[in-house]
PASEGU-560166 format. One record per residue: x, y, z of N, C-alpha, C in turn; residue in one letter. Coordinates in steps of 0.1 Angstrom, whole numbers, plus 5000, padded with zeros to 4 digits. Layout:
XYZXYZXYZA/...
***
This chain:
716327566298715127626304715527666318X/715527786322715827846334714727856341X/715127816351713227776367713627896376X/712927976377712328136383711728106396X/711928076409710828056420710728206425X/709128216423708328346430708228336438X/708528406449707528416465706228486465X/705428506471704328576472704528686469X/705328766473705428946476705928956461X/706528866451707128926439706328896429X/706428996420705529066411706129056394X/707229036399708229096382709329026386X/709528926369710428866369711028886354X/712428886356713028906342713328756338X/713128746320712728606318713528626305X/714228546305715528526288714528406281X/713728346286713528256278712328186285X/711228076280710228006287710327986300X/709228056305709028076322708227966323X/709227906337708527776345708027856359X/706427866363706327956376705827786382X/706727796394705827696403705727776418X/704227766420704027806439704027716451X/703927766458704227686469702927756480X/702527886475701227896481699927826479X/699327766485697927716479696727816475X/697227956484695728076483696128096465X/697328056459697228116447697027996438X/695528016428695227906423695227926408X/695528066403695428086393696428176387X/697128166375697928256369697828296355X/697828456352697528466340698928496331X/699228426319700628436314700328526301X/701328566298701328626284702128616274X/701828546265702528506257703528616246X/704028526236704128606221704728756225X/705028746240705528906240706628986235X/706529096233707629176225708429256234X/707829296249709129366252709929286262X/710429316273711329266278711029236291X/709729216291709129196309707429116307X/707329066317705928986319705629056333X/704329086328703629116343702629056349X/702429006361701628896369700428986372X/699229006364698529096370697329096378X/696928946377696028916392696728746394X/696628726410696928606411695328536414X/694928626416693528526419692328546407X/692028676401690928646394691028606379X/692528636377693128576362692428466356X/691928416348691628286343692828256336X/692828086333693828056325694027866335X/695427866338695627736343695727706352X/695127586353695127536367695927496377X/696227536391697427476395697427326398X/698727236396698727106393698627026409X/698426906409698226836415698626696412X/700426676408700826586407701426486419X/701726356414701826226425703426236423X/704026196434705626146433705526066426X/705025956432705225836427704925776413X/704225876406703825896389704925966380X/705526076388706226146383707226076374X/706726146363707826086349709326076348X/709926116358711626146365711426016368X/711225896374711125766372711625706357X/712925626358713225546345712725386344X/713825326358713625186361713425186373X/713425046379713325006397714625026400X/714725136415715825126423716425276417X/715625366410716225466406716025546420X/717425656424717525716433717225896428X/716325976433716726116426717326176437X/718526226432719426286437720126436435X/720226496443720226646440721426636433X/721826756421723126766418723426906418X/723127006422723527126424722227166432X/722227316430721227466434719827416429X/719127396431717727336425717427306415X/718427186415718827076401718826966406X/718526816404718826716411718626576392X/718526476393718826366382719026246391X/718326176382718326006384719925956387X/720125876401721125806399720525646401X/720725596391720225446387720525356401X/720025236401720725136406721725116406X/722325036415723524986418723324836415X/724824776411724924616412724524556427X/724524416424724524306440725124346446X/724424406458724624416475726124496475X/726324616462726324766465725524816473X/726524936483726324996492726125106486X/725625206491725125376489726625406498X/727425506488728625566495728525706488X/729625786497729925946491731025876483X/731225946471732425916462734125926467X/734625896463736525976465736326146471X/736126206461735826336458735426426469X/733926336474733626386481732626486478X/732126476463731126566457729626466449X/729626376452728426316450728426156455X/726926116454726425956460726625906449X/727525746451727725686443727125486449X/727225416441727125296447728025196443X/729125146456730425096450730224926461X/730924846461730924736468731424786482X/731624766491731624806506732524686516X/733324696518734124626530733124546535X/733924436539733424316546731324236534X/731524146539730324116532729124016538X/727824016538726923926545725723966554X/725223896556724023996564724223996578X/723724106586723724086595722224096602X/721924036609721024006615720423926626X/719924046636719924006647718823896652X/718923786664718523726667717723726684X/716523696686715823716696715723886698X/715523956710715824076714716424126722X/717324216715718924256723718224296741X/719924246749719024376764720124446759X/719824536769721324696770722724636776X/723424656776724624636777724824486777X/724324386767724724256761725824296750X/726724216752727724256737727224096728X/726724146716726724066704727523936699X/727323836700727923716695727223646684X/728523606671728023566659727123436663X/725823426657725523316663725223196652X/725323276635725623176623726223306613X/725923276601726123316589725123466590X/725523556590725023686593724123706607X/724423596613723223686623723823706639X/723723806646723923826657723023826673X/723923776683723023766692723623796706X/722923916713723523936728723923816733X/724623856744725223706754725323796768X/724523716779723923756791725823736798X/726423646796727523606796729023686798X/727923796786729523896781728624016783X/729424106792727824276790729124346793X/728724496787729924626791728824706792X/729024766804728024866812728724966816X/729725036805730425166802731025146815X/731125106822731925116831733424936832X/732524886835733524766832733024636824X/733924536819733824426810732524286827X/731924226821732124166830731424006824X/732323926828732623796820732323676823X/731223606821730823486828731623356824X/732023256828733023166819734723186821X/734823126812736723136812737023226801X/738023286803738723346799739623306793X/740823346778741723276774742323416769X/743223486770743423596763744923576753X/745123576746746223506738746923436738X/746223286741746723176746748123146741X/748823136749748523066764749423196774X/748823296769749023406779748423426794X/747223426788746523456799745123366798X/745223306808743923206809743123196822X/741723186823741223196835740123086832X/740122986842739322876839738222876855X/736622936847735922946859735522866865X/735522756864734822636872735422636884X/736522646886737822666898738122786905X/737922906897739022996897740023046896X/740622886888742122916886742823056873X/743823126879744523226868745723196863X/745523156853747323106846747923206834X/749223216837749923326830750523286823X/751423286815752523266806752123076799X/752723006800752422896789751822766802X/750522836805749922716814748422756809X/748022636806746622646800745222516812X/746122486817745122386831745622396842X/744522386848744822456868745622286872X/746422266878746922166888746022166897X/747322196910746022266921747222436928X/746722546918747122596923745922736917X/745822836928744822946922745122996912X/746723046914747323146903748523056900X/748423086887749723036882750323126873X/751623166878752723216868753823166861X/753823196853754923106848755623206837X/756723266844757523336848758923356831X/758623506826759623516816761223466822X/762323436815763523466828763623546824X/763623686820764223836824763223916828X/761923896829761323986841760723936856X/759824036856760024016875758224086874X/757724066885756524136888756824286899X/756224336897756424476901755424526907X/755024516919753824606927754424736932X/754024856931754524986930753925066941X/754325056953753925136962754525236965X/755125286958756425436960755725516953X/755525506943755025626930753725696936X/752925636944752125716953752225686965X/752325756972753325706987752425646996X/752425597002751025547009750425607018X/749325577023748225687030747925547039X/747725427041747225297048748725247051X/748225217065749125137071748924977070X/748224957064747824797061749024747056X/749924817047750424747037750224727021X/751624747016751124726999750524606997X/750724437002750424366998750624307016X/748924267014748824147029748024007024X/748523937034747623767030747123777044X/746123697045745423647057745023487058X/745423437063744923287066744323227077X/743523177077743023047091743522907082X/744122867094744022657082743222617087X/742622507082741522397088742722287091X/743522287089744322167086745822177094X/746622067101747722067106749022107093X/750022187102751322227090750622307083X/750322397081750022517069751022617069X/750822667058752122807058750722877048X/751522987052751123137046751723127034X/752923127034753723167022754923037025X/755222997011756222867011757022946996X/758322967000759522996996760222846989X/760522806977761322706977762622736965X/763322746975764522836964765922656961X/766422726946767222636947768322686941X/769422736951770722776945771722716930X/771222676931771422596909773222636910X/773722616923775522636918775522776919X/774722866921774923036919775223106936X/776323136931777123196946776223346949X/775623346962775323466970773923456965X/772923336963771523376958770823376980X/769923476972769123486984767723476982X/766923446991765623386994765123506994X/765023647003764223737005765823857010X/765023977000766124077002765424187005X/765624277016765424357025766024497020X/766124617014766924717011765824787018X/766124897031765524987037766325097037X/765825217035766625367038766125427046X/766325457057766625547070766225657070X/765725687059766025867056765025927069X/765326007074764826157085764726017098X/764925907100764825877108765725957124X/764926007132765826067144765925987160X/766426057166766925977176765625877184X/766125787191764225747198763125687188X/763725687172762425637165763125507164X/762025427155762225277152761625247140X/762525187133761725107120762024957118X/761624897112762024747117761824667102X/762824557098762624527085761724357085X/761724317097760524267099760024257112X/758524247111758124317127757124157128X/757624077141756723997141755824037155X/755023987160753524057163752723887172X/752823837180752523677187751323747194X/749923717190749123757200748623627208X/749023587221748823457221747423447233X/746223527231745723497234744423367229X/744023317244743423197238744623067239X/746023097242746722997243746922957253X/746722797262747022747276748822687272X/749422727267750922667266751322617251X/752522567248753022567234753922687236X/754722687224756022767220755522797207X/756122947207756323037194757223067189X/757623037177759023067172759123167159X/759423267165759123397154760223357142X/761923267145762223267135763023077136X/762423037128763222817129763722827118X/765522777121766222697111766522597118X/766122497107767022357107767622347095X/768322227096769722167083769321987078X/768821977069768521847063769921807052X/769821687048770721587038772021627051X/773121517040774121517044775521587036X/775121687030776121797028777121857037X/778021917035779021957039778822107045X/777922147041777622337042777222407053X/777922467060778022597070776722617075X/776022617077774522677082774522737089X/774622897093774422997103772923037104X/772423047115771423097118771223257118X/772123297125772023447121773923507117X/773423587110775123617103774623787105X/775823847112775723957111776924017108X/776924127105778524227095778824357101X/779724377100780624487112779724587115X/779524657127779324797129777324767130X/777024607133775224597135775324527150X/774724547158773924467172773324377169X/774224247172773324127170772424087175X/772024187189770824087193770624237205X/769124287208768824367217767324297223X/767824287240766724227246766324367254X/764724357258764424407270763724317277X/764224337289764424207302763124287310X/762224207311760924267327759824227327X/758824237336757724117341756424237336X/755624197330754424237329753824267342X/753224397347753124427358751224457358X/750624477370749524577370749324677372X/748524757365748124927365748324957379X/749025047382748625087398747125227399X/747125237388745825327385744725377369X/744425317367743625327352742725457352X/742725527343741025597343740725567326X/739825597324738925657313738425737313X/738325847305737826027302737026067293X/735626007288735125977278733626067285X/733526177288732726307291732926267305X/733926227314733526197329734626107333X/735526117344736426007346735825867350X/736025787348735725617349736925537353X/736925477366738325407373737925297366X/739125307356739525127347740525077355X/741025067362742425007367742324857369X/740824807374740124647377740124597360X/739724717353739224647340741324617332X/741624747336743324697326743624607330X/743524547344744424457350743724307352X/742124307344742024137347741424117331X/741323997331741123937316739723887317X/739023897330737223867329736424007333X/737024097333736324227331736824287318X/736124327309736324407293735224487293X/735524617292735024727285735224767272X/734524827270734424927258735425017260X/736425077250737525177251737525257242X/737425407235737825467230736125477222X/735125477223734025487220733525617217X/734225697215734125857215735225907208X/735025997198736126117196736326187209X/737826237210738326277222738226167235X/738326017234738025957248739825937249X/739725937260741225947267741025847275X/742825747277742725667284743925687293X/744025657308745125707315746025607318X/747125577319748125447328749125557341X/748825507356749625577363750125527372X/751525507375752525397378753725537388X/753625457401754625547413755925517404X/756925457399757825487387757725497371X/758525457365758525477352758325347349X/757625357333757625257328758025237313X/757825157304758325167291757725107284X/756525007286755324907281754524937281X/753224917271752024887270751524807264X/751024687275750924547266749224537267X/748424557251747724587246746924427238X/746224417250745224287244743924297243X/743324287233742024337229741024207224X/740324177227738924107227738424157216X/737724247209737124297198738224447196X/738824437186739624537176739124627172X/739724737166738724897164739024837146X/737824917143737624857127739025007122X/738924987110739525047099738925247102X/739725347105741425297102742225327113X/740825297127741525277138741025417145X/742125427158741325507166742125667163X/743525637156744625757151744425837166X/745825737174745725777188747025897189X/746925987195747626097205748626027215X/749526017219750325987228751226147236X/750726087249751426227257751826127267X/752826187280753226197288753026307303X/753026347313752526397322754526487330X/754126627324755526647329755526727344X/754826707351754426747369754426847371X/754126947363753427107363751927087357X/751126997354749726997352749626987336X/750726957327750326987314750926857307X/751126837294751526697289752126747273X/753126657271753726647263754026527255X/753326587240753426457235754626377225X/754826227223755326187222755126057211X/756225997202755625927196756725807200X/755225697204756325557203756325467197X/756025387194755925247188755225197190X/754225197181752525177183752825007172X/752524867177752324787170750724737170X/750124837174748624767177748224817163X/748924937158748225017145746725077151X/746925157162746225227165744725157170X/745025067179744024927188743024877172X/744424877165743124757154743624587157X/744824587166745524467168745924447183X/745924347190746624307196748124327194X/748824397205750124427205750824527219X/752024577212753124637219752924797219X/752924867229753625017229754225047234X/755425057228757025107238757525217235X/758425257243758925377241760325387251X/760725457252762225417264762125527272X/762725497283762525657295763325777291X/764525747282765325847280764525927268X/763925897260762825947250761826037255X/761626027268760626087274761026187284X/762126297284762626417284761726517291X/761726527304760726607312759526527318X/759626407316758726297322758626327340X/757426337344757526377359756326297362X/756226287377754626257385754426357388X/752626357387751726477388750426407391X/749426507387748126397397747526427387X/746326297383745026287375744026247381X/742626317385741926317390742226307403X/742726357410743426387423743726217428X/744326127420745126067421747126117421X/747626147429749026187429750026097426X/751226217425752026147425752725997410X/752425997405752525917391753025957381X/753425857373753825877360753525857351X/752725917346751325927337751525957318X/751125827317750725817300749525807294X/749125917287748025877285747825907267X/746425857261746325807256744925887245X/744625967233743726007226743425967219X/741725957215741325897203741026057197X/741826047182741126167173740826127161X/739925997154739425937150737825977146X/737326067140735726127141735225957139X/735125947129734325847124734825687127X/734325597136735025467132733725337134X/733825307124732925177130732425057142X/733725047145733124937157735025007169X/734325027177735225067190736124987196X/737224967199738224847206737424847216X/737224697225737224657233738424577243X/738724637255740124547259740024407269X/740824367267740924237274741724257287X/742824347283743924367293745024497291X/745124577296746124677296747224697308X/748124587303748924597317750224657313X/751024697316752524767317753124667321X/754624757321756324657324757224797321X/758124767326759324827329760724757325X/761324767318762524707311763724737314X/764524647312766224647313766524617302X/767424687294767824677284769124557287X/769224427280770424367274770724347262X/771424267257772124267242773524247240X/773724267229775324187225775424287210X/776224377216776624497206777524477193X/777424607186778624567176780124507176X/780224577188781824487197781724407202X/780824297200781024217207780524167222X/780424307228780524307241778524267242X/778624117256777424077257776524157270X/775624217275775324257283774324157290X/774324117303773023987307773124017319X/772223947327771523987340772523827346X/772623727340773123637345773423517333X/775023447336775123327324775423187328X/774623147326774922977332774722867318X/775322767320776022717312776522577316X/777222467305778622397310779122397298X/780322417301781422467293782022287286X/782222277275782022087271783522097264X/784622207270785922167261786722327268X/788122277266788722407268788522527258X/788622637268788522777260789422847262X/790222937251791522967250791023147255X/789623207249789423347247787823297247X/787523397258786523427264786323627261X/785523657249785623837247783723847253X/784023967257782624077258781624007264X/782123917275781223887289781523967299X/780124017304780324077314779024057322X/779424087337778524077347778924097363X/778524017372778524087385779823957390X/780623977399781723877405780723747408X/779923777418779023747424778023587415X/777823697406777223607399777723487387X/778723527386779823417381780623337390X/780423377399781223287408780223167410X/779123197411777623107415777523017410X/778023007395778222907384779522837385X/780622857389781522817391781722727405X/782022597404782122517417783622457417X/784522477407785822407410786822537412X/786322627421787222777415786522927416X/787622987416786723177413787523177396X/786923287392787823347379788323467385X/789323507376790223617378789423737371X/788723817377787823877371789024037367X/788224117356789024247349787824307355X/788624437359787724577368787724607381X/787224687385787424687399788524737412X/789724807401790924797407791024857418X/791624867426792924797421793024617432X/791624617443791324537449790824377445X/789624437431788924337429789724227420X/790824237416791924157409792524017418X/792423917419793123887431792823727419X/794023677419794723537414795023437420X/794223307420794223177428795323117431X/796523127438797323027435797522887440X/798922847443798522707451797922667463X/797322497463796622547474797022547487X/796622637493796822697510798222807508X/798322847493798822967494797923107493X/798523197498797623327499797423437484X/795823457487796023527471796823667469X/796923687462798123797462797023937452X/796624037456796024137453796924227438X/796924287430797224327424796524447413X/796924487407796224617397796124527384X/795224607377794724527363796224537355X/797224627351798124647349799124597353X/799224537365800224427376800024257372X/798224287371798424087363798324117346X/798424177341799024177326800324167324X/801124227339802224217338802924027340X/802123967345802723847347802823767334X/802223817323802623737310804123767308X/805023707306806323737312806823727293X/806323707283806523707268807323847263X/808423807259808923927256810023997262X/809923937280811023987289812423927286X/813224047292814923997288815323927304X/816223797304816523737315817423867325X/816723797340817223907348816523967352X/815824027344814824137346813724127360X/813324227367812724227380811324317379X/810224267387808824367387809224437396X/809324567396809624687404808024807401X/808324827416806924947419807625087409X/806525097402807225247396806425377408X/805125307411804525427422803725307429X/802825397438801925307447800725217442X/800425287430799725167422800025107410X/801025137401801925067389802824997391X/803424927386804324887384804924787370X/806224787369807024747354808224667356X/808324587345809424467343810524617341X/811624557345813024637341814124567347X/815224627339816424537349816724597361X/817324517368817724497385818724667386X/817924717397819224827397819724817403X/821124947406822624927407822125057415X/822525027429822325157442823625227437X/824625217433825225357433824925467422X/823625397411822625517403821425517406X/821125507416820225477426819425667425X/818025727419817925807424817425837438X/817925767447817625817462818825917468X/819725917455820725987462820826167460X/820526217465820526367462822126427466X/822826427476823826487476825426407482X/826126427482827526377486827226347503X/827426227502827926167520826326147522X/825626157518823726127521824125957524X/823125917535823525767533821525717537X/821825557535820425497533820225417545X/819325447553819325367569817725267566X/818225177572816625107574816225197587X/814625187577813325227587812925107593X/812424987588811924897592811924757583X/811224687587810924567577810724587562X/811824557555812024557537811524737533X/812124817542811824977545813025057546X/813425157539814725237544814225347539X/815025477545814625557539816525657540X/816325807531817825897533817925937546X/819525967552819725987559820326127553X/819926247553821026287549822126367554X/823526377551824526447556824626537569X/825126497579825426607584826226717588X/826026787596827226917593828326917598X/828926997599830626977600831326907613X/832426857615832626757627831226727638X/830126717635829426617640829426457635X/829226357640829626187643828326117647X/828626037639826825957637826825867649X/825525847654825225827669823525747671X/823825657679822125647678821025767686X/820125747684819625847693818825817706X/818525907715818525887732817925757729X/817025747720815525637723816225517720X/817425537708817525437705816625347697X/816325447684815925377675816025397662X/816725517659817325517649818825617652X/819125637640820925687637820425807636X/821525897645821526047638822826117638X/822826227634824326327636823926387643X/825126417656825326457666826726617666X/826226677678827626737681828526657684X/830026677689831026577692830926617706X/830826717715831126747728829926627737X/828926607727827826557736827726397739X/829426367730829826197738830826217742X/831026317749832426287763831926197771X/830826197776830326107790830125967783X/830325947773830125817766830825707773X/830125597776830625517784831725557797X/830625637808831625607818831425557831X/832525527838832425437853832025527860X/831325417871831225457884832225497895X/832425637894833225667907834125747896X/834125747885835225807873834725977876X/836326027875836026207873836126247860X/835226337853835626387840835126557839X/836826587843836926737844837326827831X/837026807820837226837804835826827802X/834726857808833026867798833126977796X/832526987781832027147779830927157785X/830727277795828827247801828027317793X/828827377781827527467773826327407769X/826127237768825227187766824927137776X/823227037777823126937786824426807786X/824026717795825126637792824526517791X/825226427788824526267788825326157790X/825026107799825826027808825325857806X/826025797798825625647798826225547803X/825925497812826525407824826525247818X/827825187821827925047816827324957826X/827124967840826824897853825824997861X/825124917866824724947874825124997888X/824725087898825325167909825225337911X/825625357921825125517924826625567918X/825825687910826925797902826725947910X/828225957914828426127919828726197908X/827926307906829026357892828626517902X/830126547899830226697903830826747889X/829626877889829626997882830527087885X/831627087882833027257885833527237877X/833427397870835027417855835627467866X/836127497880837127557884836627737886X/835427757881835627917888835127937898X/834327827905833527837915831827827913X/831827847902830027857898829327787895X/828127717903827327627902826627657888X/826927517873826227507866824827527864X/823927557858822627537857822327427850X/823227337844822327247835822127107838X/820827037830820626877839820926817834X/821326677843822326577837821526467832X/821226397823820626267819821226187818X/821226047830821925937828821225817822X/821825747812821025607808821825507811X/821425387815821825277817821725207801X/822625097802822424997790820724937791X/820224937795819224897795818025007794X/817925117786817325237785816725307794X/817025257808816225367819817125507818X/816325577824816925717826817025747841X/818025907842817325947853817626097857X/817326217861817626327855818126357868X/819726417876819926447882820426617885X/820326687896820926767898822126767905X/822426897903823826957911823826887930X/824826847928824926757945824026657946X/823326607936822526507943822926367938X/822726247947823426127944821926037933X/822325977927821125917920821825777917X/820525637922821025527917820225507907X/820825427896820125417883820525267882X/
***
């Protein structure tokens, strides 16, 4: 039987066999059919005044498509559908394999479920018997997170959290002792907190603790390591890279931070070893390895402002407030508030004590300097306050600060001016200072070589010392410490050298090169300290004057000058004869004609003078000397006679005249 559905508007239907018309209009209540027909068409020719049958008015629930209880009708094609029976016990209604009809097969898992009281929204479900389920106020997920009243056990004894305490246990611990967290540690892994993979943005730190104790002896963190026989184990290992660090900066692999305000006395000890049992084992306090500075001090007195302002829409003289600890203002209470420090020299401190701290994430201060043309240049130093969220240090060194001059701020002159910006829009609560005083530094320390640098070293020395390396300091001040004695100090040459000898002998001055020379190790017997110049001198053997280089030419001879003093004489020229001279105080070469008069008497003639020269007449005695001038031609000489007595007087005579000498 083929089923034909008419719409309203259709009129003519081609029919192979018994026509089923069903409507779906209600205005059409009547249809006239035609039976027994012979041709090949039926025509519908009134829908309304036709007589004949009536349209039906059947019940679902009557309808004869009903077999037994639990029959389902189910479509099975294009406007075709058939009974699918019941199903067995607590069969499910499923789509087949196929995927082309409803079938009813047994179903995963089995039981009722069934809820108990009335669910809230985000309660998660707990079995609370045999099919039935029931929220738990205890356990809720609110699409966003789990959140869990009670203890926790997550694949015991992995992870356990027992709420009554708070305690967290990891690995094979399932009861709190007394500790918060407990791990309990694979031996081949490690915990790993990862602050590199996003570089950080907070200067807080990847990981901080904070403590107050109520109680005497507390620690922050307790280390208890036990070397189990394993050579080179370490307690805490430090690997830092340098990378773009430039000249003037500073990084530090630990930075300790003493704010000791509130303290009337007591000692701080940023680093204590001691050595317990009675083992055999080395214990150094600090070990350091080639080519590091074991130790850099800056030496100097915390000073007062010699001038403060504040710049916060108006200048305000803080200089009273930086420099006492019962005056405190408010600081930096504004975007753009500027604070000034101005000091008639340089300085290199900012010692930064604050009463109430700037909240999070501070005041992200500006640092300049004052270069005495009216303008400023900024600079970054070593901020340990973390931008006045802490009590601390801001240093910097004077050589870092390259154009640094005095200039005037608020017609205050003359200074050396640091000052200070808040560029911070937004910050919660404003530092408050307690004190902003300055200092000025001297650098000491004890370098890679060794070498110690100190202002002063006192001491008592409890045993001989063979090598004393890389002290240094002022004569002065080592001698001050010394009461049985000076030292023989290095530097200073060629004066400041001077060696103690016996006593009520005189010290003997020498060059740093002259007392090195007295270590006498090594010399060959014989050997003599000889001047090589005015300030050297060297061991060598004794020389031999006839290879003597003082000698430059044939017949040169060597005369004393004076006391442990000689100097060349050299050669002279042809038949001239060595002679003292008038004064009689040293040797010279002479002509030969000018000792004829050489030793003569009184009343003696000597008619053989050459007169081409003066003459010189040296008398053995005393008495009046005639000397007449004539070669025989008659002609009065011109020249004057000098007579000397043995006793060095002179006396200068002329022609005819008698002279007693």
């Amino acid at each position: 039987m083929a089923k034909n559905r008419i719409s309203p508007s259709d009129h003519k239907v081609k029919l192979s066999e018994k026509l089923v018309i069903t409507t779906f209009n209600p205005a059409i209540s009547y249809l006239h059919i035609v039976e027994n027909f012979t041709s090949s068409r039926i025509t519908v020719t009134d829908f309304v005044a036709a007589a004949g049958i009536e349209s039906g008015t059947g019940d679902v629930a009557t309808d004869t498509i009903w077999a037994a209880v639990g029959d389902l009708v189910v479509g099975t094609g294009v406007e075709t559908a058939d009974i699918l029976s019941i199903g067995a016990s607590l069969e499910g209604l499923r789509v087949n394999a196929a995927g082309t009809a409803l079938e009813w097969a047994t179903l995963a898992g089995s039981g009722d479920v069934i809820k108990v009281a009335t669910p809230v929204n985000n309660e998660i479900g707990v079995w609370t018997g045999d099919g039935t389920l029931e929220g738990d106020t205890n356990l809720q997920w609110d699409g966003i997170g789990l959140s869990i009243v009670g203890n926790l056990t997550v694949d015991t004894p992995t992870f356990y959290v027992d709420a009554s305490d708070g305690y967290i246990g990891m690995g094979s611990v399932t009861s709190n002792t007394d500790n918060q967290l407990h791990l309990l540690m694979d031996a081949s892994k490690d915990i790993l907190i990862d602050g590199s993979t996003n570089t950080r943005l907070i200067d807080t730190g990847v990981i901080r603790f904070e403590q107050t104790p109520a109680v005497d002896n507390t620690r922050c963190i307790t280390l208890n390591i036990n070397a189990a026989s394993q050579n080179n184990t370490h307690a805490v290992v430090v690997n830092m890279v340098t990378t773009n660090i430039a000249a003037n900066e500073k990084i530090s692999a630990y930075d300790v931070n003493i704010d000791s305000n509130g303290s009337s006395g007591g000692v701080a000890r940023a680093f204590e070893v001691s050595q317990a049992g009675s083992g055999s084992i080395e214990t150094h306090a600090l070990h350091v390895d080639v080519g590091v500075f074991p130790l850099s001090h800056f030496s100097g007195s915390i000073t007062n402002v010699e001038q403060g302002w504040q710049d916060d829409s108006g200048f305000t003289d803080t200089t009273t407030a930086f420099n006492s600890t019962g005056t405190d203002i408010t600081i930096f209470d504004n975007n753009g508030a500027i604070l000034y420090w101005g000091m008639a020299s340089t300085f290199t401190d900012i010692f930064i004590s604050l009463g109430t701290v700037a909240s999070n994430p501070g005041i992200k201060p500006v640092f300049e300097f004052s270069d005495g043309i009216g303008g400023w240049t900024v600079f970054t130093p070593v901020d340990e306050t973390q931008g006045f969220r802490q009590t601390g240090l801001i240093e910097w060194t004077v050589a870092s600060l390259s154009g640094w001059a005095t200039d005037t701020v608020n017609a205050v002159a003359n200074k050396y001016w640091i000052r200070i910006t808040r560029t911070q829009a937004n910050l919660g609560t404003s530092p408050i200072e307690d004190s902003l005083k300055v200092s000025s530094t001297i650098e000491y320390g004890w370098d890679a070589d060794g070498i110690i640098t100190s202002a002063n070293v006192s001491g008592t020395n409890t045993g001989d010392q063979t090598s004393i390396v890389g002290i240094t300091g002022t004569k002065a001040q080592f001698d001050t410490a010394v009461t049985d004695g000076n030292f023989m100090y290095i530097g200073d040459a060629p004066t400041a050298h001077t060696h103690l000898l016996a006593v009520g002998a005189t010290d003997v001055t020498a060059t740093f090169g002259e007392l090195n020379l007295l270590d006498l190790t090594g010399l060959t017997t014989g050997w003599v300290l000889s001047a090589d110049s005015a300030a050297t001198a060297s061991w060598k053997a004794p020389g031999d004057v006839a290879t003597d280089t003082i000698w430059d030419n044939a017949a040169d001879l060597v005369v004393g000058s004076g006391a442990n003093t000689a100097v060349k004489l050299a050669k002279g020229t042809a038949l001239q004869l060595l002679r003292m001279n008038v004064a009689a105080t040293s040797i010279e070469w002479a002509d030969e004609q000018n000792l004829n008069a050489q030793r003569a008497e009184s009343g003696a003639t000597y008619s053989t003078l050459n007169s081409d020269k003066d003459i010189t007449v040296r008398l053995t005695n005393a008495g009046v000397v005639a000397i007449t001038l004539d070669d025989g031609d008659g002609q009065v000489l011109g020249y004057q006679i000098t007579i000397l007595n043995d006793t060095g007087s002179t006396a200068t005579i002329s022609r005819g005249t008698d002279t007693t000498v």
